[in-house]
N, C-alpha and C positions, 0 to 999 in steps of 0.2 A: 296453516290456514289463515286466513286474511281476515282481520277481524273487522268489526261490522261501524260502521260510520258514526253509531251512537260510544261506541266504546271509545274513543278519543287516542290519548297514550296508553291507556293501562291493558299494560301484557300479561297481568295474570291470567292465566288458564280458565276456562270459562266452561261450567257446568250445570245444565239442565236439570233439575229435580222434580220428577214426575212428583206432587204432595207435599203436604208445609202441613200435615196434621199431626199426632200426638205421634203414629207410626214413620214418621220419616224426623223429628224434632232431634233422634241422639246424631243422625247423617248430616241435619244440616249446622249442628254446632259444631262437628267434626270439619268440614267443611269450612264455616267460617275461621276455625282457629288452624287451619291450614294456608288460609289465605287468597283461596280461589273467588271469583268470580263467579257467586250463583244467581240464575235466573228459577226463581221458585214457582210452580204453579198450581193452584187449585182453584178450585170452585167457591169454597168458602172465606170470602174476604175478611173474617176475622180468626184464618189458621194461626194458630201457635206457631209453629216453625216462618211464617215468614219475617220476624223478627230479625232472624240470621239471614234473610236475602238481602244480597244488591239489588237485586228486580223485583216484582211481584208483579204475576200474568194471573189476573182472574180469569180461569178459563179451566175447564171440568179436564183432569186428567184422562178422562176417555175420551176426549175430542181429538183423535189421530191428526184430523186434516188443520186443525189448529194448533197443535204443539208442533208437526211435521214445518210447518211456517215459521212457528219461533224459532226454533233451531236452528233453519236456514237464515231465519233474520239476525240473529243475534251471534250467529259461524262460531257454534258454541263446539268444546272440544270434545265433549262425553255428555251422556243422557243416562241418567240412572231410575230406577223406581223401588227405593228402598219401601219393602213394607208393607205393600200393596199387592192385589196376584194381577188384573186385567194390567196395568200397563206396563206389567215387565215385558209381555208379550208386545206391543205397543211400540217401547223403548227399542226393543230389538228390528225390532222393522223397518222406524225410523233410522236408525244408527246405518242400517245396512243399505239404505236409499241414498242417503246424505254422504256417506264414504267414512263414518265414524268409526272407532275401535266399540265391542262391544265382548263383554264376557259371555251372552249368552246366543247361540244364534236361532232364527226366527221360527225354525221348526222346532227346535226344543220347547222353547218358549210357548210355543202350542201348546205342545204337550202338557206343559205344569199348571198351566193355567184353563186347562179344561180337563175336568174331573172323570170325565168319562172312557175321554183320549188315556188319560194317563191310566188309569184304572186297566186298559186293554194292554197300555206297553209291557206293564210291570204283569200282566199274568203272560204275556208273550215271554219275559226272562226269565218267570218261577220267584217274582219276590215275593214274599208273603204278605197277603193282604188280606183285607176282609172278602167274604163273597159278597159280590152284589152284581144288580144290573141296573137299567137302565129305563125308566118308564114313564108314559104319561097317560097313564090310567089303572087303575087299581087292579091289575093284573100277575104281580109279582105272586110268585112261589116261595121267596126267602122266608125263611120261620122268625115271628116276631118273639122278644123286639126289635125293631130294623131302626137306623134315622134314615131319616131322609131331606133330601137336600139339593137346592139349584146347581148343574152342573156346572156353574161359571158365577158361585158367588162366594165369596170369604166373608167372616167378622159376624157368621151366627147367621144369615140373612138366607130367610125364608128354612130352615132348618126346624125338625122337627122331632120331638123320638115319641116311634109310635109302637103302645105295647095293644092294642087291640084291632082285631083286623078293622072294624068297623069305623077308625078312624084313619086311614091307609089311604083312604081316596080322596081325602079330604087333605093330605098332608100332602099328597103327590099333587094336587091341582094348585096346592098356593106356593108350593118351589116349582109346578112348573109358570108358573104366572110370572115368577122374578127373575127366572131366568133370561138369558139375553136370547137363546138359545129355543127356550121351551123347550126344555127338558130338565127331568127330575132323576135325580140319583140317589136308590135304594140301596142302602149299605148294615148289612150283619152289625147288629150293635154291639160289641166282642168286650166281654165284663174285664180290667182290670186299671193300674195303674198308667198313667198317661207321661210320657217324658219326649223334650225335645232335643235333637241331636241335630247344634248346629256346626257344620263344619267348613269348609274352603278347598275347594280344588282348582291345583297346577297344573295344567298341562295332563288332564287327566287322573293325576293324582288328591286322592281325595285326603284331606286333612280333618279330620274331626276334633273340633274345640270343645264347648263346653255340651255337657248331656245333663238339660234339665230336668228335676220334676215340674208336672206340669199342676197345681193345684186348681181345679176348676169349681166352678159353680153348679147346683142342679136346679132342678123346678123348670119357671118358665127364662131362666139363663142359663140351661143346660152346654155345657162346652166354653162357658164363658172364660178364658181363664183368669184367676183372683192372684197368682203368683206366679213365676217360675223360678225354681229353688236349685241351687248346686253348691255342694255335689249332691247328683243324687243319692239315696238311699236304698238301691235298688241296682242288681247286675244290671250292669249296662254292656257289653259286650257284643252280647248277639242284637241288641239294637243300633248298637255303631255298623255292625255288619250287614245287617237290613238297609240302612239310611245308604251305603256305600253302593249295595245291591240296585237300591233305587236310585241312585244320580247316573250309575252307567248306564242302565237301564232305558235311561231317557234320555241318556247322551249329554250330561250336563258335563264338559269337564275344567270348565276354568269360571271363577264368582263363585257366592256364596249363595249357602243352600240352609232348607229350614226347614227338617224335616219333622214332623207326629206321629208317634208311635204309641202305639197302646202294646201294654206286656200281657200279651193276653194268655189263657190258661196253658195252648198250645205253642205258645213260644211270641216273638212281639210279630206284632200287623203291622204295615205303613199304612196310616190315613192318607199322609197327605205329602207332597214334596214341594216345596217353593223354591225356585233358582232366584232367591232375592234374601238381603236378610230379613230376619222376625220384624213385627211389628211392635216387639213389644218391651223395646229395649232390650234386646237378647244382644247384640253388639256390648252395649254400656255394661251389659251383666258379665259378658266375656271379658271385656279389660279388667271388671273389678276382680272376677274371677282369676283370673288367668297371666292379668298383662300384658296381651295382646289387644293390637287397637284394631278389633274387624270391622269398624266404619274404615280405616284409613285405608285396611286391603281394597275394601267396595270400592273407593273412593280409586285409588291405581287402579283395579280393573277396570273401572269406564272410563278411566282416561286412557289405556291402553301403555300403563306402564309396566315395567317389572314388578312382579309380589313375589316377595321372599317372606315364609312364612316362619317367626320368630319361636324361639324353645319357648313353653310355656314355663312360667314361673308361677306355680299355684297357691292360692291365701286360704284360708280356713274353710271359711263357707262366704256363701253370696247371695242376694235374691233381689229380686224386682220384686215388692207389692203391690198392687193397684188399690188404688182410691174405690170405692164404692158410695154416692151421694143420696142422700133422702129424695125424693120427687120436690118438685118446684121449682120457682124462679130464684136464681142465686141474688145474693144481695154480697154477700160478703165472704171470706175466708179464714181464719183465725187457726194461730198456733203451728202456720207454716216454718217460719221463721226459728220457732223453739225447736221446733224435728229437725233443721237443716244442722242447728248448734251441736245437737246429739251425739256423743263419740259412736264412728263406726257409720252416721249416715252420708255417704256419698252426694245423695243429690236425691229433691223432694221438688215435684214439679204440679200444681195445676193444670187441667187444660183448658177450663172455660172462665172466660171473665165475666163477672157480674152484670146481671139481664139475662144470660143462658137458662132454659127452661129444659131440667133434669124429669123425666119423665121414668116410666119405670124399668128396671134393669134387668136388659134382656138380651142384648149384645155387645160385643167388646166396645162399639165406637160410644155404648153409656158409660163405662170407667171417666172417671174423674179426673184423675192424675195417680200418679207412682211414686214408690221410696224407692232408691236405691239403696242397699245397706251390705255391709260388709262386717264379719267376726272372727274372730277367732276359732271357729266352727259352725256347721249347717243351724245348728239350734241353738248356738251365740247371733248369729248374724239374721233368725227368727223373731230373736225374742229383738233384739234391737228394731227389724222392722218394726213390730208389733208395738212399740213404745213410739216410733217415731207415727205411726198411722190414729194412736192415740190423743196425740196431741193435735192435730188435726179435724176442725169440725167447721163442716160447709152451713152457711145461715143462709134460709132461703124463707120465699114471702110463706109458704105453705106448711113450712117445716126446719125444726133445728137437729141436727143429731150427730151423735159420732161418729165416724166411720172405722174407728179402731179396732172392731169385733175379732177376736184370734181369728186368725187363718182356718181351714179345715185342714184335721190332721190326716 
């Protein structure tokens, strides 16, 4: 492909990144220390991830008809949307317009990105899921407690868990308000442990990597997650077999997938399937994990190369922590530096720089920043987080405080 009249000599390989926020940050370091040419895009001109760009397109990753433009402007080679659920759907469309390689194609992509769609594929297979339906008005028969939740939204937004009927109508009218859609999705709230099963498939062939626990938050951050932990602690088998069930299911069979499972009393439910990876450093946790680089495969599938998927080589234990910050205007950050020295922590990251106004914590895009940490075992590589999230304290105009509170067990 002819490269674009701004790009001069440089023949490096030229890659699209749908996002430059905390959820695409481990793809585009991956990326930069590969060497490619990236054109980064978002909305918020002060993303963290666009640090690692050659480009920066302020411009809202759902804007189809303007990312559809750069791509052709810039005769970029692949277009990815690590991280994100609307514009993998997006990504795929584009790719397939333009004549790009694409690991997902544009009707899968449908499918995963609209909850409702997917919800119908996977009881057409027999995968096990929660019951639910589909509503915009307080008509449901599901027995509470149910959540509920915009059929076309991720990261907690408009999300609800409702244990009285009498707040049912009220919860279905503000996911369906944010929906893109207007539409709301009632979903069986099915009680147990929560783990993410994220894997890669060839040619059909589904590979499963790492299978987190998922440690989350409750209250008014209900589903938030605070960790993902591996190995888990927990059979994971029949939920590899679930996550497997659900990517045929929907037709997913080459890129990576990011599936939620809850191990509920009758055996695990899929919440949810993403044909993209996690947003949540789940890649960065799989290398520490495992030593496998799943940015590098993402990274080959959009460019339309070969992936060979490497034997795992497994370490103790692993985990991502997220930062959780007091309300207020940040002013400063302290103690980052002494967490990164720490034996066993990989990588300790911020995501907002001083002037950011932390408000209260009620969705994933409020986390802070992450540890990355690595042990000798799940509750070595625990307690190291725990120490490195310690040392750590965000100073803000409103408020000073730690963020190092243990995990929940």
């Amino acid at each position: 492909m002819a490269r674009s009249p701004s790009s001069g000599t440089d023949e490096r390989k030229r890659l699209l990144v749908l996002g430059a926020g905390p959820a695409q940050l481990g793809l585009h370091r991956a990326a930069r220390e590969r060497g490619l040419y990236v054109i980064a895009c978002d909305r918020d001109p002060t993303a963290v991830g666009f640090e690692y760009a050659d480009r920066r397109a302020v411009v809202s990753v759902e804007d189809e008809a303007a990312i559809s433009q750069l791509a052709r402007a810039e005769r970029v080679d692949g277009i990815i949307a690590p991280g994100i659920d609307w514009p993998v759907s997006i990504a795929a469309r584009i790719s397939t317009h333009v004549g790009l390689p694409h690991p997902v194609a544009p009707e899968t992509a449908a499918l995963t990105v609209l909850k409702h769609r997917q919800r119908t594929r996977l009881d057409e297979h027999g995968v096990p899921q929660p019951r639910w339906n589909v509503a915009n008005a307080a008509d449901d028969e599901l027995p509470l407690p149910a959540v509920v939740k915009p059929v076309d939204r991720q990261g907690q937004k408009g999300l609800a868990v409702v244990r009285d009927e009498a707040e049912l109508a009220g919860a279905i009218a503000t996911a369906a308000k944010v929906s893109r859609n207007r539409l709301a999705l009632v979903e069986e709230l099915v009680p147990g442990p929560e783990v993410t099963v994220n894997a890669f498939s060839v040619g059909s062939e589904f590979h499963p990597l790492t299978v987190t626990d998922r440690l989350t938050a409750g209250g008014d951050a209900f589903g938030v997650a605070l960790a993902h932990v591996w190995p888990s602690e927990h059979s994971v088998e029949e939920a590899v077999e679930a996550a497997r069930l659900a990517a045929d299911a929907l037709g997913v069979t080459d890129g990576p997938t990011y599936t939620q499972i809850v191990l509920g009393p009758e055996g695990p439910r899929v919440m949810e399937l993403a044909a993209r990876l996690g947003g949540g450093h789940d890649a960065e946790l799989c290398h520490a994990a495992l030593g496998i680089d799943l940015n590098g495969l993402a990274l080959a599938a959009a460019l339309g190369e070969p992936v060979d998927i490497p034997e795992p080589e497994p370490n103790g234990g692993a985990l991502v922590r997220f930062l959780v910050p007091p309300e207020g205007i940040l002013e400063d950050v302290d103690g980052l530096e002494e967490a990164l020295a720490l034996d066993g922590v990989l990588d300790a990251r911020v995501y907002r720089a001083p002037g950011w106004r932390f408000g209260p914590f009620r969705r994933g895009n409020d986390r802070a920043g992450y540890v990355l940490a690595r042990g000798d075992s799940r509750e070595d590589a625990l307690a190291r987080a725990d120490r490195a999230a310690g040392l750590i304290r965000f100073r803000t105009a409103d408020a000073e405080a730690l963020v190092g509170e243990p995990l929940p067990k």
